[in-house]
N, C-alpha and C positions, 0 to 999 in steps of 0.2 A: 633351883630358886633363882628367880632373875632382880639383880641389884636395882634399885633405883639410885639412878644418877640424877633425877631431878630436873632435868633438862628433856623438855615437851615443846615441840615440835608443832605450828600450827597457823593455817592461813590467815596472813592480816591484810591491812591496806592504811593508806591515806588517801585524803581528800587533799585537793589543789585546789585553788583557782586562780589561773593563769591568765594574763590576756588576749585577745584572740589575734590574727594577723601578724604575729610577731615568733620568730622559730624557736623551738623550745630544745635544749638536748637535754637527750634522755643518754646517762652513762650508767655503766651498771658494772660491778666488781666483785669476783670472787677469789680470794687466795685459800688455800689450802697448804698443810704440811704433814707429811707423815715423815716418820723416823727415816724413810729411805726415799721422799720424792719432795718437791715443793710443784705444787700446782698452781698456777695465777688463770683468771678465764678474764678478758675484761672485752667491753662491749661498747660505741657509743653510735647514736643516733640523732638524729633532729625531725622535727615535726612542727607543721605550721599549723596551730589550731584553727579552725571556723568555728566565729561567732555563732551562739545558740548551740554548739553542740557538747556533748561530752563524749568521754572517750575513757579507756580503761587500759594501762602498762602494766604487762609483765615482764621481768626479768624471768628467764628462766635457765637450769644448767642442765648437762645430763654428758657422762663420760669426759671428755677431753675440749666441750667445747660450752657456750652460751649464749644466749640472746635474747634481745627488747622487742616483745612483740606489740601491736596497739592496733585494738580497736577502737570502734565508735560505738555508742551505744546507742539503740535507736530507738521510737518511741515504742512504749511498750501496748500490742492490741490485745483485744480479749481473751486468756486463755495462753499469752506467751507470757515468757518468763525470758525477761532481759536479752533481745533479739540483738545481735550483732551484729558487724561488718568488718572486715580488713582494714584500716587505716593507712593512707600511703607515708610513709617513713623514708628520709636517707641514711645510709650508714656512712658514716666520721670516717676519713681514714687515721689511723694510730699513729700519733709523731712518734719521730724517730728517739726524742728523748722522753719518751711514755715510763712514768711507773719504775 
């Protein structure tokens, strides 16, 4: 029989609205601890929005490592379901007195 712990698991978001022509960072953190490891993942970026458009950030982890990805979102034509693109992003470098 499997315990419920009560704790559900499930995709969310927010909405921004930012100004446009102005660099936005995108930081993103993950610590972890288990009885025999301490795990930290941390990540940051910058992004200069353009006017008129949106765009969609995810953080994401997986093993030993993490990261800020971002699209744009683009208009949507007949028959497509929320068409994408890459976003160009910088990655931050990490100060030395980080964290």
């Amino acid at each position: 029989m499997n315990a419920d712990t009560g704790v559900v698991f499930r995709e969310s978001y927010k909405e921004f609205v930012v100004p446009a022509s102005k660099p936005l960072v995108l930081d993103g953190a993950f610590p972890s601890k288990t009885t025999s490891q301490v795990h930290r993942c941390y990540t940051a970026s910058s992004l200069t929005p353009q006017a008129g458009k949106n765009y969609e950030i995810q953080y994401s982890r997986g093993g030993n490592s993490c990261d800020v990805a971002v699209v744009e979102i683009l208009l949507q034509a007949e028959g497509e379901v929320h068409p994408t693109r890459p976003a160009s992003i910088q990655y931050c470098p990490m100060p030395g007195t980080s964290y």
